[in-house]
N, C-alpha and C positions, 0 to 999 in steps of 0.2 A: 422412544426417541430414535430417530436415524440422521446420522450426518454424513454427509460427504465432502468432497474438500478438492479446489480446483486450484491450480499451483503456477502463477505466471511469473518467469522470470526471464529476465533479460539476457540475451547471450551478448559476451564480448565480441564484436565483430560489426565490419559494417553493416549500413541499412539493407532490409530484406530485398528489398525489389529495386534497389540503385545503387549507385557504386559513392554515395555521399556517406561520410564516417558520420558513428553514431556519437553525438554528444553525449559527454560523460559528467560535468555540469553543467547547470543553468548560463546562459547567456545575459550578459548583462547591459550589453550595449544593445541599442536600438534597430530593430529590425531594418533589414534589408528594404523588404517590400511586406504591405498590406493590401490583403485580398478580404473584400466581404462577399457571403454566399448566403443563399436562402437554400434550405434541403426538401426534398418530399420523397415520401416512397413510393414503392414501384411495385408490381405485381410481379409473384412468382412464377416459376416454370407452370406449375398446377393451376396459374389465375387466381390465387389467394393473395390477400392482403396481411401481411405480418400486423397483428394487434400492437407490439411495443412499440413498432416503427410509428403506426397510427395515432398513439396518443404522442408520441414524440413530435408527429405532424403539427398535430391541430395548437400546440402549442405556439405555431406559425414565429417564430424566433427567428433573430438574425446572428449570423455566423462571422468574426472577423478572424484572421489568420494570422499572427503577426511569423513571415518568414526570414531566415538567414543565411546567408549568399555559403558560408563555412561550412553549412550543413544539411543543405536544402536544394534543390533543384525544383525540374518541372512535374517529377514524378509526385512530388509532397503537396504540389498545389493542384495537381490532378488535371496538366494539361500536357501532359505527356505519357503512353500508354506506362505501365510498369517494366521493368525489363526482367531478364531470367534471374532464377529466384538465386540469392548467394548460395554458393553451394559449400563454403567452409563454416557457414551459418547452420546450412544442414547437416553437418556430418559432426557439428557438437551435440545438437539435438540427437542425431541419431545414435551418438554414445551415450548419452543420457540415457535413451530410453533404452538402449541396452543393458546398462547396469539394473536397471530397472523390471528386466526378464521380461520385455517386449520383445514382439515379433515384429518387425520391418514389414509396411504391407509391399505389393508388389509394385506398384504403379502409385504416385505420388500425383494428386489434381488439388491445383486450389480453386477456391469457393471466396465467393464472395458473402458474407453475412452483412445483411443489411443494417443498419445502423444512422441513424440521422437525429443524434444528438448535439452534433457537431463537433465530437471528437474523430472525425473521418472528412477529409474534403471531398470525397467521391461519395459519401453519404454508405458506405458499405468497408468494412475489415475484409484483409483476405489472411484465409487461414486453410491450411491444409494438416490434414493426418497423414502422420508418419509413421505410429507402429500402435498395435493390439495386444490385449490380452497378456498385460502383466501382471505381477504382484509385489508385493510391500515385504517384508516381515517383520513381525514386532512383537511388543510384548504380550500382544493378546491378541494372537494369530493373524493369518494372512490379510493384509486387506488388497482389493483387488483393484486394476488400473486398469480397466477396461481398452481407452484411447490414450497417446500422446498426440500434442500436436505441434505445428510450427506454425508462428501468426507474425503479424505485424503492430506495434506497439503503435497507439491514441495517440493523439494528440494531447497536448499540458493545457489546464485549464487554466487560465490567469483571472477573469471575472467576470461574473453574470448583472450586466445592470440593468432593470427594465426587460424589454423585451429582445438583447442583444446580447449573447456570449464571446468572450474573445478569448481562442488560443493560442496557445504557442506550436510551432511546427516543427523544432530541434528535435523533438524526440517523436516527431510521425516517424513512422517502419522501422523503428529498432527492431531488428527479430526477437523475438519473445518465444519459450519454449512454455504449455499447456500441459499441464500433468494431471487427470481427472483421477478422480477414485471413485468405486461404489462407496454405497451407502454403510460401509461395513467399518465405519469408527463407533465403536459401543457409545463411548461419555466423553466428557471435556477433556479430562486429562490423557485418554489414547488419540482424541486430535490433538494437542501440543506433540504428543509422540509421533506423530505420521507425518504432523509438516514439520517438526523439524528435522527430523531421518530424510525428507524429500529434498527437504533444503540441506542440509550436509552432504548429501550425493550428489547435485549439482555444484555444490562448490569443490566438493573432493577434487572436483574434474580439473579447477584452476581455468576456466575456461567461460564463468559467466559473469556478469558486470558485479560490482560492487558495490555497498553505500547505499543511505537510504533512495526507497523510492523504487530500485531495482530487483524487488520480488515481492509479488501481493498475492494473498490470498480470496478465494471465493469461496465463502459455505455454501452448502446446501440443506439445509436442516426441515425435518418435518417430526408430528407427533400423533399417535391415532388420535381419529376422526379429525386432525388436520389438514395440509398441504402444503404440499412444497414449495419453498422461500428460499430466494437466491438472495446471499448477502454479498455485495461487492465492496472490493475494497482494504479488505484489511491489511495495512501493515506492518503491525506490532504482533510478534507471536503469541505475546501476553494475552493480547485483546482477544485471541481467539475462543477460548473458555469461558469468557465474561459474553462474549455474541452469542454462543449458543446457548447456554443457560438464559441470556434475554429473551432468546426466541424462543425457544420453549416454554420460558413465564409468560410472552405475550400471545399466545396462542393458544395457550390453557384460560389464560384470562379472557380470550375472545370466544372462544366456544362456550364460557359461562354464559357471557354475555349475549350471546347468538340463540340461549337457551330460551334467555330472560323473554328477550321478541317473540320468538316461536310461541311462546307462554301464552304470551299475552296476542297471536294473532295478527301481528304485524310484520308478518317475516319477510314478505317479496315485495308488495304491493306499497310503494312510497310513494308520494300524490306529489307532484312536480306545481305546486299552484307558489309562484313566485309572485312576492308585494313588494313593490315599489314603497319603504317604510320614511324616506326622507321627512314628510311632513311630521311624524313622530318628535322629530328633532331638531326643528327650527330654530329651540331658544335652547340649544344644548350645551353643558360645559364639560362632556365628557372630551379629552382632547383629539384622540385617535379619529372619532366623527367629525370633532370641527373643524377637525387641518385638512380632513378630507373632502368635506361641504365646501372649504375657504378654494378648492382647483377645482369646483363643479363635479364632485365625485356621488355618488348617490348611495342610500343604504337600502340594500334589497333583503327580505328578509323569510325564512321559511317557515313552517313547523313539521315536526319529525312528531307524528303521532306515539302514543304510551312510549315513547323515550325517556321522560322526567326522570330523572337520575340516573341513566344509564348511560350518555353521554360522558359525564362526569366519571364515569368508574376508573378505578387504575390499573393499566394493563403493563407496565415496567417504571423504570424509576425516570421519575420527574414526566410520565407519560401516559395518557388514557384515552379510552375511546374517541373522545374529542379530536384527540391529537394527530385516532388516522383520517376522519371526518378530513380537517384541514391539512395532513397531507395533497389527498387526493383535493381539494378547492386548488392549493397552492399550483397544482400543474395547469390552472387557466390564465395564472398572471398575478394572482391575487395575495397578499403578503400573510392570509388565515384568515380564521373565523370568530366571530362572538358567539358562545353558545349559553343557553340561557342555565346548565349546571357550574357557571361559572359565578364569583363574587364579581355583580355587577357594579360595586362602589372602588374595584380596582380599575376599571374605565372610567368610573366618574358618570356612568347611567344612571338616573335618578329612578325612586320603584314606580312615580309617575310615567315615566317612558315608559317601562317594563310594561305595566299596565296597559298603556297605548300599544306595544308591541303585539301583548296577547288579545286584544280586541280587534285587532286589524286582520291579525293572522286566523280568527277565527277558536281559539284554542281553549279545548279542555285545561281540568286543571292536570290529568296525567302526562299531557303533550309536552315536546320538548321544543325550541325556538334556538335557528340557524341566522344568524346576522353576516351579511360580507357589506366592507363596504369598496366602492372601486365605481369604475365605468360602467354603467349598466348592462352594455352586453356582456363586459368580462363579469362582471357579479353573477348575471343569471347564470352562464358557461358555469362558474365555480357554483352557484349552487346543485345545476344538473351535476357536476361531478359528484356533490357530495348526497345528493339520493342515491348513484350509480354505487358509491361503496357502500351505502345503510342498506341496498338491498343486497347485498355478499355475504348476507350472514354466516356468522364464523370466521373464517381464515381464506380467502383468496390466495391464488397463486401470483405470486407477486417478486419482484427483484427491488433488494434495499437498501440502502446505501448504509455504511458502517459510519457513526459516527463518534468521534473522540471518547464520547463518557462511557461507550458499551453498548449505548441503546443503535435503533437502526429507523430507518425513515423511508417511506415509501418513495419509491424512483418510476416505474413504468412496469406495467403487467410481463410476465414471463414470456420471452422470445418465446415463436415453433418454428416447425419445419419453415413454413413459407418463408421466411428471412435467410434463406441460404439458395444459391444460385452458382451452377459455374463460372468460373471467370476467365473468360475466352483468349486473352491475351496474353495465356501464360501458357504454353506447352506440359505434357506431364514428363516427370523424369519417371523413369525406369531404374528402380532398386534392382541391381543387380550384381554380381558376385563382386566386380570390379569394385563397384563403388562402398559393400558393405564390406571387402575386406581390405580399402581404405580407411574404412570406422574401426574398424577393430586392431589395426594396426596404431589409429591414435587415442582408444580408448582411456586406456591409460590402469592407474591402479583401483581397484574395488573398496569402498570406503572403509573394510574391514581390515584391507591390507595396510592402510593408511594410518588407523588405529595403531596397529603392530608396529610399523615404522616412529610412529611416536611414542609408545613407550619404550621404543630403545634408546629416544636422544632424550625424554623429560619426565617425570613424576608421574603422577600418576593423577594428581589433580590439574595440572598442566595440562597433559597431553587431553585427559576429557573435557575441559576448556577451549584449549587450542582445535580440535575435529568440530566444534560448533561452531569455531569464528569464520567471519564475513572476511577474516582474517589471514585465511589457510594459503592461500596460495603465495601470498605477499611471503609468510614466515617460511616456505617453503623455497621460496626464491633466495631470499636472502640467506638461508642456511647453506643453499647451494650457490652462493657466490662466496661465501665469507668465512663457512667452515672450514678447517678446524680453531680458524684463528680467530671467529669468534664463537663462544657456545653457544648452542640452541636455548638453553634456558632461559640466555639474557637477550634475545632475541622474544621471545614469549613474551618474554616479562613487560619487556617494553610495550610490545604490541597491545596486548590483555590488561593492563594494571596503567603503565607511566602514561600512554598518551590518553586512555579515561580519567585518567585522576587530572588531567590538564586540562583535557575537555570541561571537565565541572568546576572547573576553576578559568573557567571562561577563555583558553589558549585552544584556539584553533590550527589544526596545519592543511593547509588545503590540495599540498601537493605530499601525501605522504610517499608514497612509493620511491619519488626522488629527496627526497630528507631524509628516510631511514635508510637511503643507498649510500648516501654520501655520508650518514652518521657510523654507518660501522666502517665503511670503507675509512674512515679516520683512525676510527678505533682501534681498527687491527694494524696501525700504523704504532699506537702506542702514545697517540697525542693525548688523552685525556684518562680517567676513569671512569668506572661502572657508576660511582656514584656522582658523579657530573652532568649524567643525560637526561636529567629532568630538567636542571638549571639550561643547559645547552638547548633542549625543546624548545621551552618554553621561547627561548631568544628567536629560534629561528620562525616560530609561530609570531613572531611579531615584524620578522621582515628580513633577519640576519641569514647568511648563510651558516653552515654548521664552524667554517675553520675564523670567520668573523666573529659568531656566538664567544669562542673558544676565548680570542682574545679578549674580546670587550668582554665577558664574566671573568676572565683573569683566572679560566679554570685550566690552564696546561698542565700534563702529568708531572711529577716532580719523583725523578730515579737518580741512580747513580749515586755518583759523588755530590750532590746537588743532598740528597735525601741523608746521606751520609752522614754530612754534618749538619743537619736539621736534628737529626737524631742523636749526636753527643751534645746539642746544646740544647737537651732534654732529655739528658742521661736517660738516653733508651725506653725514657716511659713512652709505651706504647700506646696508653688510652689518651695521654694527653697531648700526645702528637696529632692522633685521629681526631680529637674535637677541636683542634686547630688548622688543620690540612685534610679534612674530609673529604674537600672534593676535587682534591688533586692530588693523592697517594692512596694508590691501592694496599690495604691490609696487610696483602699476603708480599708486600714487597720490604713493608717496614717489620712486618715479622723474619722476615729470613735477615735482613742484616742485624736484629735484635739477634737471634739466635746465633748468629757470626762471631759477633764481638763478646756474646756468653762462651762460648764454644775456644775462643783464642785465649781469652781471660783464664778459664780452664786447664787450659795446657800451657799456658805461664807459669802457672802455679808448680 
């Protein structure tokens, strides 16, 4: 097994190639303006036609835009050139990849990479390389970084219906930094190691976005006599062990399967003889056909010679041969396929149909039987796709999209060269002394030194806690506005433990950074206690500010002479003042007057 692992994440700063700030959430009011486009590709420098871009064509889809006046201009709708590329955008990146024991290359060009998914309105990403030949370190030696780069972040997808996708444009050209690896992660558990070491040195930095959505990962996994598989998409670091271990089962389970054909003689040669099966199914109650007959839809139907149960085989969970069949049909339009190793009485086909299927089609009893049902051009389209993958025997080189349960789904054949072109309207910047001992002047600290620094202010289970959180730079701020008057521990605490345990109790805060600025800045005022700030969260997660939360929970600090006599009209008992005043006297404040009045008592005596 070989994996490699490509590392996108968003830098804090505005958009790459205009001066429009990058949204940091979702937009919720109604676009500005809507733009629809249709895409096609375009020939390379060389006269090649990039194959992704091409199936991505033929899919001939319509693109809508929805844009927003707050964070969007001409540049996002692509009727305005780009302009120079941000350069405090570039000089995060280029600390990155320095900590990362990159080499800055000389001259910095962007490129245009083709793309007409309609995540791009100029139908092409511009992305440039900015430094070489790094490496990693870890637990199980070097892994190496060949390239970093700096890119311009997709467009959001909001929904595909029919033959029409519609995005969002708030987050076209975030700059995004690209962190490649070779193929040098041994197993599952040294890639959770490498992305999350990659991901803690980007955030070490305090200097790239936060919160979901703003860093995704790309596998690349292969296994002998395989091929290389790009998995897009991942968000969840979890999910990444479960991906690759998928791909590796379903590519072992394909090369069985690839064995089986060869076996049997049928390995290249699939006969494209498409029937028109409608008449089959005139008096039919199977439903999926007759909702489809009821808009003039038709059912065209194939046979995959000595395929009988090989269709049906399982190549990952809840997933089988069938399943990449009707991947590749689904990129003509078509919603999947009936295949004949399937329980026909879960459509409601009768074995009289079946019958009729296989006499129409001509078919032995080892042959296998492809049903689509749709528009007849789109059917026949989807069935040509699905000969084109029954002749791939084995594992194609293919890009997959990651989905929720672990498993991965066919997307468009593996970009090459041809889909990359320079992009004229951008000048190159010149790496030079100026500008990189500008970077290293704001580098900052090394995620090891960072380490050190936190276990001088927190535990030991803390501070390894706190160096993974999406959290670092927030806790880091706040220690350095609020130290020594508030500790770093209850700062952690907070972070790590109080507002997760709110989250799963359904309190949301959507602006944290200013609610935990205004919750210590209270606190080190002496307004509340340590054990108030859950009750206090939660209020302000519902709409309060923190010094409103305060009043209306009725939680203010209770000292002094105030506490004083709380505490002789419960002769000093300590535990039973605390489970009556918990969240409005600090411990250590009803223990020192407890100990005062032992202390006077004493020497009365």
């Amino acid at each position: 097994m070989k994996i490699g692992i490509e590392v996108h994440q968003r830098i804090d700063s505005h958009k790459l190639f205009c001066n429009c700030q990058s949204s940091g959430e979702e937009i919720k009011e109604e676009p500005d303006l809507r733009v629809l486009r249709k895409l096609h590709t375009v020939y390379s420098e060389m006269g090649e036609v990039d194959l992704a871009s091409k199936r991505e064509f033929e899919k001939d889809k319509t693109y809508e835009y929805l844009a927003y006046g707050k964070c969007n201009c001409l540049v996002e709708t692509d009727e305005e050139p780009p302009h120079n590329m941000n350069r405090h955008a570039l000089g995060i990146a280029l600390e990155i990849a320095m900590h990362l024991k990159c080499k800055p290359v000389d001259e910095i060009h962007t490129m245009r990479k083709i793309i007409i998914d309609g995540s791009n309105t100029s139908g092409f990403q511009r992305t440039a390389i900015i430094a070489l030949n790094g490496t990693l370190e870890t637990s199980k030696g070097a892994v190496r970084i060949p390239q970093i780069s700096i890119e311009e972040e997709s467009a959001g997808i909001v929904e595909t219906v029919g033959g029409k996708a519609t995005f969002r444009l708030d987050r076209l050209g975030v700059p995004l930094i690209e962190i490649t690896t070779e193929p040098d992660i041994k197993d599952e558990k040294h890639l959770s190691e490498v992305a999350e070491k990659i991901g803690m040195i980007m955030r070490a930095t305090g200097k790239v976005a936060r919160g979901l959505g703003t860093i995704r990962q790309d596998l690349n996994v292969s296994i002998e006599g395989g091929a290389r598989v790009e998995i897009k998409g991942a968000q969840d670091l979890k999910m990444l062990p479960l991906l690759a271990s998928g791909e590796v089962r379903r590519q072992t389970e394909l090369l069985k399967i690839g064995a089986e054909v060869k076996a049997k003689g049928k390995a290249v040669d699939v006969k494209r003889e498409f029937s028109n099966l409608t008449g089959v199914f005139t008096n039919t109650n199977a439903k999926l056909i007759k909702a489809g007959l009821a808009v003039g839809a038709k059912v065209v139907g194939m046979k995959l010679e000595s395929h009988a149960g090989l269709i049906g085989k399982e190549i990952g969970t809840n997933r089988r041969y069938g399943t990449e069949l009707s991947d590749y049909a689904k990129g003509a339009g078509v919603k999947g396929i009936i295949h004949s190793d399937e329980d026909m009485a879960k459509y409601g086909i009768t074995a009289g149909e079946v019958d009729g299927i296989r006499k129409a089609l001509g078919m032995k009893i080892e042959d296998a039987f492809v049903l689509v049902v749709g528009n007849e051009n789109t059917a026949r389209k989807a069935l040509e796709n699905v000969c084109m993958r029954a002749e791939m025997v084995g594992i194609p080189n293919e890009t997959r999209k990651a989905n929720p349960d672990g498993t991965t789904s066919y997307m468009r054949p593996l970009p090459g060269k041809a889909r990359l072109y320079p992009e004229t309207d951008i000048p190159p910047i010149i790496v030079d002394d100026k500008l990189m001992k500008s970077v290293e002047e704001g580098k900052g600290e090394s995620l090891e030194a960072k380490k050190e620094k936190l276990l001088g202010m927190l535990n030991k289970e803390m501070a390894d806690k706190m160096i993974k959180s999406r959290s670092l730079s927030l806790f880091e701020k706040l220690v350095a506005e609020f130290g020594p008057e508030v500790e770093p521990i209850l700062i952690a605490n907070t972070l790590e433990n109080t507002l997760v345990s709110l989250r799963r109790d359904g309190f949301e805060i959507t602006d944290i950074d200013s609610a935990l600025t205004e919750l210590f800045g209270t606190y080190s005022k002496g307004k509340f206690v340590k054990a108030a700030i859950p009750e206090i969260l939660r209020l302000v997660a519902k709409g309060s500010s923190v010094e409103n939360a305060i009043r209306e929970g009725k939680l203010e600090r209770i000292a002094g002479k105030e506490l004083e006599n709380i505490a002789k009209e419960n002769n000093f008992d300590v535990p039973k003042i605390m489970q009556k005043y918990r969240l409005n006297v600090e411990p250590a404040d009803i223990a020192a007057i407890t100990n005062v009045t032992k202390t006077v008592k004493k020497h009365s005596k």
